[in-house]
C-alpha positions in Angstrom: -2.6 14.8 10.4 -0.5 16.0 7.5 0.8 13.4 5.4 4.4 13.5 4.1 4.7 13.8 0.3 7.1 10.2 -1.4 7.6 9.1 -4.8 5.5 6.1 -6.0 8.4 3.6 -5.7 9.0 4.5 -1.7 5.3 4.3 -1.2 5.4 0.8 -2.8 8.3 -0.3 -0.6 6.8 0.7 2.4 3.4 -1.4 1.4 5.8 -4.2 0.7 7.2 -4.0 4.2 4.1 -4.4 5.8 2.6 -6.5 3.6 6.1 -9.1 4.0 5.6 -8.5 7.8 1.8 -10.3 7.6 1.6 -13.4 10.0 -0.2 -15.4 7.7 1.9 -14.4 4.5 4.9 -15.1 6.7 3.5 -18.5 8.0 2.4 -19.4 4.3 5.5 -18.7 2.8 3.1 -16.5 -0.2 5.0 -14.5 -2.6 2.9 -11.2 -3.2 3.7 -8.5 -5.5 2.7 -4.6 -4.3 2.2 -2.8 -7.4 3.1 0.9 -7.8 0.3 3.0 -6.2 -2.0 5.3 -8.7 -2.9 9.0 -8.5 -6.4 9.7 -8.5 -7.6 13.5 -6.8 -7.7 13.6 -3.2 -10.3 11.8 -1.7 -12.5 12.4 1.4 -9.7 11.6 3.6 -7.3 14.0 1.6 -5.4 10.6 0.5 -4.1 11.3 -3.1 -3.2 7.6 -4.3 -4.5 3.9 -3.9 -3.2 0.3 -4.6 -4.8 -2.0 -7.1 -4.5 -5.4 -8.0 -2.1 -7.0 -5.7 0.0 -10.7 -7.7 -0.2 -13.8 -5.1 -2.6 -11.5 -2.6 -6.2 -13.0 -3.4 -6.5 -15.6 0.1 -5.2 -11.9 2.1 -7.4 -9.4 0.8 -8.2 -7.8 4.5 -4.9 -8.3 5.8 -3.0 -6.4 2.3 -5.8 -3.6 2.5 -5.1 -3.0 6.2 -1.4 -2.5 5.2 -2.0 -0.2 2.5 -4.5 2.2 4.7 -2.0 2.2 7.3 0.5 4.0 4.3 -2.3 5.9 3.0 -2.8 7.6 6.5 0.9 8.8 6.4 1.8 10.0 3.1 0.7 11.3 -0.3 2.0 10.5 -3.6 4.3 12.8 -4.7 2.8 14.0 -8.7 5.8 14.8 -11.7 
């Protein structure tokens, strides 16, 4: 599948999204902060960007990663 091409800050917002929408961040009221995804060279899924350390996300580790694979599957980072 070809991934469409977004600017760092829309890729972040759509992590966000997802990551807001998380049963047990929901249920636990958590406040966690998405940082801006990083360029690195495509990797072996042809998936030019990735997330780092995520503020307030330590007891959802699985749950935030899941979210930001579902975004890396759809779109590339776009590169100035």
């Amino acid at each position: 599948m070809e991934r469409a091409v977004l600017v760092a800050e829309e890729i972040r917002k759509r992590v966000q999204k997802l990551v807001n929408a998380i049963p047990e961040i929901v249920d636990d009221e958590a406040k966690v902060e998405t940082p801006l995804p990083q360029w690195h060279e495509p990797d072996r899924d042809g998936c030019n960007w990735d997330m780092g350390l995520f503020r307030g996300g330590a007891d959802y580790e699985t749950e935030v990663r899941e979210a930001v694979e579902h975004v890396r599957e759809r779109f590339n980072l776009a590169v100035k």
